[in-house]
C-alpha positions as CSV (number, residue, x, y, z in Angstrom):
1,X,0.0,0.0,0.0
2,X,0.7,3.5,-0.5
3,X,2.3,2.9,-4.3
4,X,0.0,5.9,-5.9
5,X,2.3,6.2,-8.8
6,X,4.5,3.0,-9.4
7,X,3.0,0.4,-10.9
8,X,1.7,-2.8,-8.9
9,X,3.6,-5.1,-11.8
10,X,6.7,-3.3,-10.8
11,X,6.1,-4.1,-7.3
12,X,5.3,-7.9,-7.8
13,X,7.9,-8.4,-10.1
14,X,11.2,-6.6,-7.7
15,X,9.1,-8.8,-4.2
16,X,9.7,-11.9,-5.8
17,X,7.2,-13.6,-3.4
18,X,4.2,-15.4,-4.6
19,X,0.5,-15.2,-2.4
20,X,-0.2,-18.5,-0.9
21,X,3.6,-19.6,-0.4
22,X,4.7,-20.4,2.9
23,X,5.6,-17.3,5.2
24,X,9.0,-16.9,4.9
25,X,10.7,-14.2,6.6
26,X,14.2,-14.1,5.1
27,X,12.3,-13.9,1.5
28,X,10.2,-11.0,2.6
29,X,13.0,-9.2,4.6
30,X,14.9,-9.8,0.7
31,X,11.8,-8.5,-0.8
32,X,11.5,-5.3,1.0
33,X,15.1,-5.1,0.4
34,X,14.9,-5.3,-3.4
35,X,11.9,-3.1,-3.1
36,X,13.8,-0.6,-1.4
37,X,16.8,-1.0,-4.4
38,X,14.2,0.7,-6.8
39,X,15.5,4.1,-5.5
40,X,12.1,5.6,-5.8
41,X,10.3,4.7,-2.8
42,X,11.8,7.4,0.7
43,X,10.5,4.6,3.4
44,X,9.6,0.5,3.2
45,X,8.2,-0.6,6.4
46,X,6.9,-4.7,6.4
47,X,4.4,-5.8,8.6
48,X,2.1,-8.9,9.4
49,X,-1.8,-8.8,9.4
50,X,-2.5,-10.4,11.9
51,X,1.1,-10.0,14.1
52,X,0.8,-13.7,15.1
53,X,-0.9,-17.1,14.1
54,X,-0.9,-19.3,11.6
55,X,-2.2,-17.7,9.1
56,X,-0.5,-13.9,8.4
57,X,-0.2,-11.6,5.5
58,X,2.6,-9.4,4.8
59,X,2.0,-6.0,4.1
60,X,4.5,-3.7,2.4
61,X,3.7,0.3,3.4
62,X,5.5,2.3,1.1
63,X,6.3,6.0,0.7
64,X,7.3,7.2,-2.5
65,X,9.8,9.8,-2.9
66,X,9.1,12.9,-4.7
67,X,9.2,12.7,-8.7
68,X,11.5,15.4,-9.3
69,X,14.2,16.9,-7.1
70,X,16.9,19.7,-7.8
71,X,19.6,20.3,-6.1
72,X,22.9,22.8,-6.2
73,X,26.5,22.4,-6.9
74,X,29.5,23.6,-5.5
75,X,32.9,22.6,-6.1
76,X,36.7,23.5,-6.3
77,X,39.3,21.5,-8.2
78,X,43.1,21.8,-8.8
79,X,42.5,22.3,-12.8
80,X,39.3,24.0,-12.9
81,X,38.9,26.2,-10.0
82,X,35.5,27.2,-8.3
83,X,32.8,25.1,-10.4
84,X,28.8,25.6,-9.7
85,X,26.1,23.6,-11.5
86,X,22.4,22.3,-10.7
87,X,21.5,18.3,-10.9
88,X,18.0,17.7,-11.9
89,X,16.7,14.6,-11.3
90,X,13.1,12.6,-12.5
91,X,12.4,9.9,-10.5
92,X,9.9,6.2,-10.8
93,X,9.0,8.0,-14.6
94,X,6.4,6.5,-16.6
95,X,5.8,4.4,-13.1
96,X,8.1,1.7,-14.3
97,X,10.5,3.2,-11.6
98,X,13.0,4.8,-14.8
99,X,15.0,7.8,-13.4
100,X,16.6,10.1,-15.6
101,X,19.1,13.0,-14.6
102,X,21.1,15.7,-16.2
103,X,23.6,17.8,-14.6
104,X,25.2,21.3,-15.7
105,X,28.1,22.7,-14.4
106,X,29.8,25.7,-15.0
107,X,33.7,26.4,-14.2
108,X,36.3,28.8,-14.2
109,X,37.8,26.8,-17.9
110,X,34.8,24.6,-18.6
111,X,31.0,24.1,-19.5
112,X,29.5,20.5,-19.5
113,X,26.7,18.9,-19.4
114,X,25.8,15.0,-18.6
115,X,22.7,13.0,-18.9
116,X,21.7,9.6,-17.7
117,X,18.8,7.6,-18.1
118,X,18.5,4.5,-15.8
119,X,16.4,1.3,-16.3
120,X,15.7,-1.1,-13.8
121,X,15.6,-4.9,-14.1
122,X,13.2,-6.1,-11.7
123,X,13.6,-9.7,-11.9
124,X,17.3,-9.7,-11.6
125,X,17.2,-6.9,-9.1
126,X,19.8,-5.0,-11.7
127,X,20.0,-2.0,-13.7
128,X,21.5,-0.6,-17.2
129,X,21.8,3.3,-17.7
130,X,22.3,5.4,-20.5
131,X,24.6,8.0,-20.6
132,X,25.8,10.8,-22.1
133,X,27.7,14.0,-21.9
134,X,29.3,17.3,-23.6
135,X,32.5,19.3,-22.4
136,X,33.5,22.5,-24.1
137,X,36.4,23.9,-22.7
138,X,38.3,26.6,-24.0
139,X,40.4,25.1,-27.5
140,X,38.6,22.3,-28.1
141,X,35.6,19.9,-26.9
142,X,34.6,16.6,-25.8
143,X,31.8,14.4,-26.7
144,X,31.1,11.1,-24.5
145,X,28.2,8.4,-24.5
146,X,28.5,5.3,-22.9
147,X,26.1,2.4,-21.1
148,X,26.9,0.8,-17.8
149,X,25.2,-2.5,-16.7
150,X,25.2,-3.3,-13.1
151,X,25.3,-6.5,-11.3
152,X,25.5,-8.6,-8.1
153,X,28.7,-10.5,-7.0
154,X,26.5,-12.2,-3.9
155,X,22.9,-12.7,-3.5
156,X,21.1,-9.7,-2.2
157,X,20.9,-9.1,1.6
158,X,19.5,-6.7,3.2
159,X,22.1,-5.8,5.4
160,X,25.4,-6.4,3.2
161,X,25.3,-6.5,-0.4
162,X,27.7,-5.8,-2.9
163,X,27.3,-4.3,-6.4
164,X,29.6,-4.4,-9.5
165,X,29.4,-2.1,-12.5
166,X,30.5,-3.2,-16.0
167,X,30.6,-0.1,-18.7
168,X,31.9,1.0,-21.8
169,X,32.7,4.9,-22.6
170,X,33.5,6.2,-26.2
171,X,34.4,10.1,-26.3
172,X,35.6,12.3,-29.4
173,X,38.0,14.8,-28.5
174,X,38.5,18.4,-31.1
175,X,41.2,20.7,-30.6
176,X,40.1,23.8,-31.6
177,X,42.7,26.6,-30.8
178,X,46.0,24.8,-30.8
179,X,48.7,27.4,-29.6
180,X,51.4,24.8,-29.0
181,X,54.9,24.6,-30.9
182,X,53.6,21.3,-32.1
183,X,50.4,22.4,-33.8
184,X,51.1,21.4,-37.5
185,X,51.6,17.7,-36.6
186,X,48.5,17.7,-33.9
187,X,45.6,16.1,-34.8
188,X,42.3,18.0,-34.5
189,X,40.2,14.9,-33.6
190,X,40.8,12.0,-31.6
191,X,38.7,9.4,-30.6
192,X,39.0,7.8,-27.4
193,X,37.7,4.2,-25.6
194,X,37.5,2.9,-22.1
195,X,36.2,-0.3,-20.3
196,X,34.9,0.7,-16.6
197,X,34.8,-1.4,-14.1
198,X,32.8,-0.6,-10.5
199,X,32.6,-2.3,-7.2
200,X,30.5,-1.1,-4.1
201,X,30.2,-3.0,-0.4
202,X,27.2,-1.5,2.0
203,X,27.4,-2.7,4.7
204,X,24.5,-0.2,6.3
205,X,21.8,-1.8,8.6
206,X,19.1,-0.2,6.6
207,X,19.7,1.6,3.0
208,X,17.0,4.3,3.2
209,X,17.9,5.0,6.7
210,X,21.1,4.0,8.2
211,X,21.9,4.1,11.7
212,X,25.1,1.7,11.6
213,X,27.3,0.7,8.8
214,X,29.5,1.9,6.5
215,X,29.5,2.1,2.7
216,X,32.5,2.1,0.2
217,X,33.3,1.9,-3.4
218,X,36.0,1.6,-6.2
219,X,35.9,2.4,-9.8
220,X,38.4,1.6,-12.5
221,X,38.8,2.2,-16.1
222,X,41.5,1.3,-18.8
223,X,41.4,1.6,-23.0
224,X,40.3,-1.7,-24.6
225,X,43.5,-2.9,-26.6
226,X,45.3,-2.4,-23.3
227,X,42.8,-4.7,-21.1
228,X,42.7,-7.1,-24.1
229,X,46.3,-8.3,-23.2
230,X,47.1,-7.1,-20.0
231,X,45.1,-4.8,-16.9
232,X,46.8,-1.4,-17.5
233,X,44.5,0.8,-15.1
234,X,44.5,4.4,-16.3
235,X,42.2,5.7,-13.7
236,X,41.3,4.9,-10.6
237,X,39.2,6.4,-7.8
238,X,37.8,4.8,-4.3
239,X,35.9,6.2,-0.8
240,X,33.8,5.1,2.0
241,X,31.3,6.5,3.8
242,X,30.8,5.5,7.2
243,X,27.1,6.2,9.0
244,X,26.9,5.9,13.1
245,X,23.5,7.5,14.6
């Protein structure tokens, strides 16, 4: 109850759990779990109707999260300075429980502009976003698109689940105002390929509303012919986040 916008099919098909089956409380605490995953949903309580017995009915409450959110950007980096931008996000569109978010940012050297559309897959408790971007800088810009698929290393929990990312990112670089002493043999255009790689832990007692845990991820990326023969990693970033209430 309490799904006015998402669909009931969407609902069914994340629970996993079939009426009639026996009452199984490691499936439904997995169900509200996977419900919870969808992103578009701000509280998943579970109950029982009646608390005891023999014969009980879980009942999912839901609150669903507002379908549209902005929020403000404020940065400061090494290479581009002070950096500002808005993130728009549209949340559980269509009520298939799609999101879909674009984010501008304006710094001291550079404009850009990224967009993502995200899809859920509700019987594999995964997802597969859509992205693309634009970078114009002064001399030159930078086109990117790419699609990331995510995955589970472990069976869900719903305390400690971990969550891989697999991607690949294509971008086309122009140099527009080349000043260097090398500009007759610079190329104008190049075209440049990555494969990404992701890995997050959570380890939170609760993902909508940690009071213990902690949280971290790692993210890697490195140009195709490279991987194909050996793992050269060109970037590399990690973090954790650690909640105590």
């Amino acid at each position: 109850m309490g799904n006015a916008v998402t669909r009931e099919s969407v609902l069914q098909r994340s629970a996993q759990v079939q009426s009639g089956e026996p009452l199984d409380p490691i499936a439904l605490a997995n169900a509200r779990y996977r419900i919870s995953r969808l992103g578009v949903f701000d509280s998943v309580d579970l109950s029982y109707n009646p608390t005891d017995g023999a014969v009980r009915d879980p009942c999912f409450t839901l609150k669903e999260s507002p379908r549209s959110e902005a929020n403000l950007l404020f940065g400061y980096g090494s290479y581009e300075e002070l950096r500002g931008g808005i993130e728009l996000r549209q949340l559980n569109l269509f009520g298939l429980a799609h999101q879909s978010r674009i984010e501008l940012v304006q710094s001291m050297k550079s404009t850009s502009g990224d967009y993502t559309y995200s899809v859920p897959e509700l019987s594999e408790n995964r997802s597969t976003a859509l992205r693309g971007s634009l970078t114009a800088a002064k001399g030159g810009r930078v086109c990117a698109a790419g699609i990331w698929r995510e995955f589970h290393p472990g069976s869900p929990h719903p305390v400690a689940s971990r969550v891989g990312t697999a991607g690949y990112t294509f971008q086309v670089m122009r140099n527009k105002d080349d000043e260097l002493a090398t500009q007759a043999t610079d190329k104008t255009q190049l075209n440049v390929a990555s494969v990404d790689f992701g890995l997050t832990g959570d380890h939170r007692d609760n993902p909508l509303r940690p009071r213990n845990g902690y949280r971290w991820f790692t993210q890697s990326n490195s140009p195709p012919a490279v991987w194909a023969v050996k793992l050269n990693i060109s970037g590399l970033n990690w973090a954790w986040r650690i909640t105590r209430r």
